[in-house]
C-alpha positions in Angstrom: -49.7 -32.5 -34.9 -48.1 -35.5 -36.2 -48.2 -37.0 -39.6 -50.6 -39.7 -39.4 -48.1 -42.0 -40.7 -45.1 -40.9 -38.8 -43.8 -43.0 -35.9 -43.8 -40.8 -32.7 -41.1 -42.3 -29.7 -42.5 -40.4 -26.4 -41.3 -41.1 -23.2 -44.3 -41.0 -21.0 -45.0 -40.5 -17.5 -48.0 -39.5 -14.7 -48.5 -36.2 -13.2 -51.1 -35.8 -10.5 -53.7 -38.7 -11.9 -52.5 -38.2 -15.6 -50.5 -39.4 -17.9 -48.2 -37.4 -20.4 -45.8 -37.6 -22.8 -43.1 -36.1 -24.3 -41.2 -36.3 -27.4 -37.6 -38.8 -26.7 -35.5 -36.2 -28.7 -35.9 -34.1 -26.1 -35.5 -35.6 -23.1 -31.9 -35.9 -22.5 -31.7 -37.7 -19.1 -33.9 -38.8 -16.4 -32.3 -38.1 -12.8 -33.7 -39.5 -9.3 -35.6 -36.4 -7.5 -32.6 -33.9 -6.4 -32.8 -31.2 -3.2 -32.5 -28.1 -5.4 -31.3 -24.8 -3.9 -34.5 -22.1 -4.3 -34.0 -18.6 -6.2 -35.2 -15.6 -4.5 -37.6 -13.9 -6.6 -37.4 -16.8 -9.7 -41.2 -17.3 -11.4 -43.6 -19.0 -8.9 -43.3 -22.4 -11.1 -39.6 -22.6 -10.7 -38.6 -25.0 -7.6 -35.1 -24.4 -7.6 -32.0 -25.2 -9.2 -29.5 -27.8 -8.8 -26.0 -28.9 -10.3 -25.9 -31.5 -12.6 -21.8 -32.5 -13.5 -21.0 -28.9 -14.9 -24.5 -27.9 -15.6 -26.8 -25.6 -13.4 -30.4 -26.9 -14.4 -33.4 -25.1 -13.2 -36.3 -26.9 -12.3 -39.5 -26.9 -13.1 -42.5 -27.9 -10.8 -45.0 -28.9 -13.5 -48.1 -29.2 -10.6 -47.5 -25.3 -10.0 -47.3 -24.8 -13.9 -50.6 -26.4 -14.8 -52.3 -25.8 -11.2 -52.9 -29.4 -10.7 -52.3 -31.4 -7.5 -49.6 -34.2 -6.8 -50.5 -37.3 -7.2 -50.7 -40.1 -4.6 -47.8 -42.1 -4.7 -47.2 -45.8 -3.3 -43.8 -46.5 -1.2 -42.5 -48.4 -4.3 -44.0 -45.5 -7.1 -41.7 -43.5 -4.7 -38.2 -44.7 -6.9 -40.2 -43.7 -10.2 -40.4 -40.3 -9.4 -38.0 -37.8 -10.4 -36.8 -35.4 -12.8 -36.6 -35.4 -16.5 -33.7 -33.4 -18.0 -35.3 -31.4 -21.3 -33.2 -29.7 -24.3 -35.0 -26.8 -25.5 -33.3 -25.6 -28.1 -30.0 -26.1 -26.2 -31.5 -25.1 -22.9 -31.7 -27.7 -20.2 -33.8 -27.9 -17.5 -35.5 -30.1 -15.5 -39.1 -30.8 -14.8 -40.5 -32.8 -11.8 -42.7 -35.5 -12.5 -44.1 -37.9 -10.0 -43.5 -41.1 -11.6 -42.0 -42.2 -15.2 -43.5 -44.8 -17.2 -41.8 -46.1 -19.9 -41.0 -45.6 -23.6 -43.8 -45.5 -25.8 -44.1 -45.5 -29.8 -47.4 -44.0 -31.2 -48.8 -44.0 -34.7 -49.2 -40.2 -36.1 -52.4 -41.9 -37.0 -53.6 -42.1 -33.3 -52.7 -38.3 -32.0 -56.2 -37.0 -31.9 -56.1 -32.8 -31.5 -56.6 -31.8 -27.9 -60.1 -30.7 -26.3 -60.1 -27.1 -25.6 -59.4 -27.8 -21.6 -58.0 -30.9 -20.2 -58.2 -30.8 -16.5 -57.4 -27.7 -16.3 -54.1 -28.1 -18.9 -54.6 -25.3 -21.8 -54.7 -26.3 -25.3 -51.8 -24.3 -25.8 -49.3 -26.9 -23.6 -51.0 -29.3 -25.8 -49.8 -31.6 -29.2 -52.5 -33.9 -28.9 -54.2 -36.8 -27.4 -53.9 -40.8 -27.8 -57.1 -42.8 -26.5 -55.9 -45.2 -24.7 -57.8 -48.3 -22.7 -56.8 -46.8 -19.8 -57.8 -43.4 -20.6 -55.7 -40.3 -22.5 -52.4 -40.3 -22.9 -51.5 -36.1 -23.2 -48.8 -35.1 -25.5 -46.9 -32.0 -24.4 -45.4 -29.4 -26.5 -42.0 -28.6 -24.4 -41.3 -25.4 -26.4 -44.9 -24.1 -25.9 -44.4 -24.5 -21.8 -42.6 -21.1 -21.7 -43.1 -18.1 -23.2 -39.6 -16.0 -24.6 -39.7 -14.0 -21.4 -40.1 -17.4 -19.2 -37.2 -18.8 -21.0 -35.2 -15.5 -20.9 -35.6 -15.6 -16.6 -34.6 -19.8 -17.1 -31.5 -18.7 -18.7 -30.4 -16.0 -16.2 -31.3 -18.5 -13.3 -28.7 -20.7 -14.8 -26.0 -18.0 -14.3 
């Protein structure tokens, strides 16, 4: 969790009728929502992969990760949605999101530790939580998403 005086910069954005957010540092990029080739036999929360300049970057479909539906979204919501490009620990790979928000800087102060279950979300995904007047605002762990063995299939998907 963060130090209550440290500034945290997250980059925040909705999945199903959530809203999450991630550290900056590790988001390198934030692409329009690609068609991505599927791998035969890749983990069931893998959509594909597509080809980003040089790169081959696996994607992740975060509704099949946490087992939470897609949210509705409105014709113009439609040109938020996407894929954020993630470094982990000079990995990248992409995770689909159904529509970014914006840049957000939170007070260390405000990161609450997370309830046991959040719709379904375990703890373990889980930094913390910022009450916000329009509900939570979820803080991901990226490197807690996949275990050594997840990211060990991630790499040999990228070739």
């Amino acid at each position: 969790m963060a130090d209550k005086d440290e500034q945290l910069q997250l980059v925040t954005f909705q999945l199903g009728d959530k809203l999450y957010g991630i550290n900056i540092m590790d988001v390198k990029e934030i692409q329009r929502m690609q068609e991505t080739r599927v791998i035969p036999n890749a983990p069931s929360f893998v959509e594909g992969i597509f080809k980003l300049r040089s790169d081959i970057i696996p994607v992740i479909n975060l509704h099949r990760r946490f087992h939470i539906r897609k949210g509705q979204i409105s014709e113009e919501d439609k040109l938020l949605n996407g894929i954020i490009i993630l470094d982990i620990d000079g990995m990248r790979l992409g995770i689909i999101i159904d529509r970014v928000s914006r840049v957000l800087t939170v007070h260390g102060g405000q990161v609450q530790p997370p309830p046991p279950i959040i719709s379904g979300i375990g703890a373990e995904y889980i930094v913390g939580v910022v009450n916000r007047d329009d509900g939570y605002l979820i803080l991901l762990d990226i490197r807690r998403l996949f275990n050594s063995r997840e990211l060990q299939q991630l790499e040999a998907i990228r070739g």
